[in-house]
N, C-alpha and C positions, 0 to 999 in steps of 0.2 A: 800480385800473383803471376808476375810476369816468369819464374820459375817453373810452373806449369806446363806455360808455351814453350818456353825453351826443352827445357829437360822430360818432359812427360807426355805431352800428346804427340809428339815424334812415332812414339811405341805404340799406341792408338790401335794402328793397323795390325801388329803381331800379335797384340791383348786379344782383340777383336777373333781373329783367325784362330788363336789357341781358343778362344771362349766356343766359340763353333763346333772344334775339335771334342769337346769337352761337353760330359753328359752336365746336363744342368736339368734341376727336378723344378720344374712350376718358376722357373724365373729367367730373364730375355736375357740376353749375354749386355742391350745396352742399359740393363738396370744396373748389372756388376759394375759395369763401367761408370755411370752417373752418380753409383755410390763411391765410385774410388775416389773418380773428382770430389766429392761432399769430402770425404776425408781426409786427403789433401790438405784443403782449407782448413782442416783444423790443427794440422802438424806446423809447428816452427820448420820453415824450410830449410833454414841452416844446420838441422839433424838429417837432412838424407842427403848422402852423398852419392847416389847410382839412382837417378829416376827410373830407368827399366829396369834394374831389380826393384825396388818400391813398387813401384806399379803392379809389377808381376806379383810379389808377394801379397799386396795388398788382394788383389784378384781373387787369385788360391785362395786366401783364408776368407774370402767371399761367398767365394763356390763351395768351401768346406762349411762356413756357417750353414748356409741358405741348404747343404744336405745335411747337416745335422735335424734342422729345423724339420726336414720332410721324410726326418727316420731313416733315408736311407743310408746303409752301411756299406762300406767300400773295404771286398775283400781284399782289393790290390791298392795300393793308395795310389799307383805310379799316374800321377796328373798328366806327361808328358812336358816337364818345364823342363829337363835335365835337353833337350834338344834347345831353348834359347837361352844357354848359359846364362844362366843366373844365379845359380847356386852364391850363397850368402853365408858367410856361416855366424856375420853379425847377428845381435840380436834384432827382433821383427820392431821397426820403428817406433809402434806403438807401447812395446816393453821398454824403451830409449828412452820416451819421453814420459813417458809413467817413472822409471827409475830417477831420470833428471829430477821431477819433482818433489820423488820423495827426500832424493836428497836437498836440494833447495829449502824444504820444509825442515831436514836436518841442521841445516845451517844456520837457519833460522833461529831455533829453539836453542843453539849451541850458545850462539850470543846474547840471549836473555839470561843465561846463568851469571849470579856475583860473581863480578871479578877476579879474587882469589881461583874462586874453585872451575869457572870457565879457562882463567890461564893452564893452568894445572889438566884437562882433561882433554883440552886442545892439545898443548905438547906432547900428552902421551896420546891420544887415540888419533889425533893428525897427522904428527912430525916422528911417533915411536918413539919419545924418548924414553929412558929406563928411569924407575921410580926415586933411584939414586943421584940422576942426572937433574932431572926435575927439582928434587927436592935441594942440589947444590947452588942449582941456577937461581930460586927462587927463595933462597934462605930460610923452606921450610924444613922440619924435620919429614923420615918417610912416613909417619905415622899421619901426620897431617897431610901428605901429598896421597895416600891408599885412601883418606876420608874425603876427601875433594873428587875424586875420582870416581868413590860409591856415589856422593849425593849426587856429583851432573849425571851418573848413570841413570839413578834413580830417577832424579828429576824429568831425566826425557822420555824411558819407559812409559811414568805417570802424565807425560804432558801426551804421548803416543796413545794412551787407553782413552784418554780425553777428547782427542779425534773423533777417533773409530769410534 
């Protein structure tokens, strides 16, 4: 976790000094902060590329939970971040590494399809090849290359209902 020291408690100070700033309902600004470190620890650190936006954002959506959590509603939402440049307009980490996953999980499932109909669904839904291209490359007709297509569609839908 030597990414932490480096890139993230640097910011420590300015988190802290915003958290002050900043109404917070029923919770210590160093509890936002000992939950952001827990959090931390659970992201792959080779998905955050700006520890002080991380930080910061992870904070904000902190202080947003823990007011949700205490009813209160913020007619003005202006937190005061737009003064330590941070604005991100990536997605919030957490959405990064959820998405990673589910594709991870897509890939997965891609290559347990038979052969035939995994080559066939890979070309078109990976590479975009057209139906015509596919079916020359792979000496099927298009008829057979549109039905290789339904079932790994299918296939992963029902392997996705099977998850959830």
């Amino acid at each position: 976790m030597a990414w932490i020291t480096q890139d993230v408690m640097p910011h420590e100070p300015a988190i802290r000094r915003w958290l002050n700033r900043t109404t917070l309902s029923g919770i210590a600004a160093d509890d936002i902060i000992q939950e952001c470190y827990a959090r931390f620890c659970s992201v792959p650190y080779r998905d955050i590329q700006n520890g002080r936006a991380y930080f910061f954002s992870c904070a904000r959506n902190l202080v947003i939970e823990y007011a949700r959590r205490s009813k209160i509603i913020y007619i003005n939402a202006n937190l005061g971040l737009e003064a330590h440049n941070v604005a991100d307009s990536r997605p919030d980490p957490e959405q990064n590494f959820l998405a990673r996953q589910q594709l991870d999980w897509l890939k997965e499932q891609m290559m347990t399809l038979p052969s035939p109909c995994k080559d066939v669904f890979i070309l078109r839904k990976i590479y975009n090849y057209s139906h015509a291209s596919i079916a020359q490359q792979l000496g099927l007709s298009l008829r057979t290359v549109e039905r290789h297509i339904s079932r790994g569609l299918q296939t992963l839908i029902e392997s996705g209902q099977n998850v959830g």
